[in-house]
N, C-alpha and C positions, 0 to 999 in steps of 0.2 A: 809754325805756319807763316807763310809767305806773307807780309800786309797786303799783296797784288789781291793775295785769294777772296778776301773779304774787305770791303769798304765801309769803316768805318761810320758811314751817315745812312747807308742803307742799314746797316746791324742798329743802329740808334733807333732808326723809323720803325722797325720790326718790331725792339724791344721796346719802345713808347707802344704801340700798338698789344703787342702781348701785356703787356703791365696793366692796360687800361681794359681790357677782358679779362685779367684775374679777378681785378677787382670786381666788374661787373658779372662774375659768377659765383661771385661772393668768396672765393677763396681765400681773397686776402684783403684787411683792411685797406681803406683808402685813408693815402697820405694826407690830406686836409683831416678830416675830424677823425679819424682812428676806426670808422663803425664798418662795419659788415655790410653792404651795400650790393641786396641780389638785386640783377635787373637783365634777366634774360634775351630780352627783346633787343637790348642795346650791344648785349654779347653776340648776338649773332650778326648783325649790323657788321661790328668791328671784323668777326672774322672775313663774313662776306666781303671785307675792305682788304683781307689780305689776301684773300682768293684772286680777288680782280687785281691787287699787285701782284701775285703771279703771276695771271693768266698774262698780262699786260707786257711783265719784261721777258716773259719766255724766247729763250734763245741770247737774252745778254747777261746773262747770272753765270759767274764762275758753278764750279762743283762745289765749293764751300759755301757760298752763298745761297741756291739753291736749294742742298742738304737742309741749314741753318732755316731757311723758309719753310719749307718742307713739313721738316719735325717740328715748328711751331705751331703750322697752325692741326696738323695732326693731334696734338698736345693740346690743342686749345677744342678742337672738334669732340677728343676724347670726353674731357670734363664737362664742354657745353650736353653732352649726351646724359651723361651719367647725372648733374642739376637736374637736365630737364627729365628727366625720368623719376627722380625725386617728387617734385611738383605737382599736387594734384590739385592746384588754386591753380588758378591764371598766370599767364608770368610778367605780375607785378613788381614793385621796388617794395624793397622791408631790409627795413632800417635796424641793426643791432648794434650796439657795442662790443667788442673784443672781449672786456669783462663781464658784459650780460648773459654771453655763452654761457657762464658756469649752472650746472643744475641748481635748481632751487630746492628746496628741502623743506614739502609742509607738514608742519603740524599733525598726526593725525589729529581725525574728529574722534566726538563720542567715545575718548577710552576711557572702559573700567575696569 
């Protein structure tokens, strides 16, 4: 790939932007404390910020750069769908750990 075709500081901005709505769709730990942190509200914020950096530079994006646009926030639109359909609380913030994930295993009660 050409380096002409993609600009390294728009692909940065993009993937700062994607990395910070994984996290707020809970997919993936956030790099400060490790936990699982949904926040749907804030996830769609984010994409709406790359919608409007679409809409905004349309017409000065290579074909690799707008592809790279494109498919991200398609990819991020996807999953915000699929959380939010999840969801049947509000869409608040909730806090997990990466190891809390694991199933708990209780005790039965009353065996005889």
């Amino acid at each position: 790939m050409d380096p002409k075709e993609l600009n390294q500081h728009l692909f940065s901005l993009i993937s700062m932007f994607a990395s910070a709505c994984w996290q707020q769709l809970g997919k993936i730990p956030s790099q400060i404390d490790g936990k699982i942190n949904k926040d749907l509200k804030s996830a769609q914020v984010t994409i709406d910020m790359l919608l409007m950096l679409r809409d905004k530079m349309k017409g000065n994006l290579t074909k690799t750069e707008e592809k790279m646009l494109e498919d991200t926030i398609s990819n991020l639109q996807m999953n915000y769908a699929d959380e939010a359909s999840k969801s049947d609380t509000p869409k608040t913030e909730t806090n997990t750990k990466v190891e809390d994930k694991k199933e708990e295993v209780k005790p039965e009660e009353n065996k005889k």
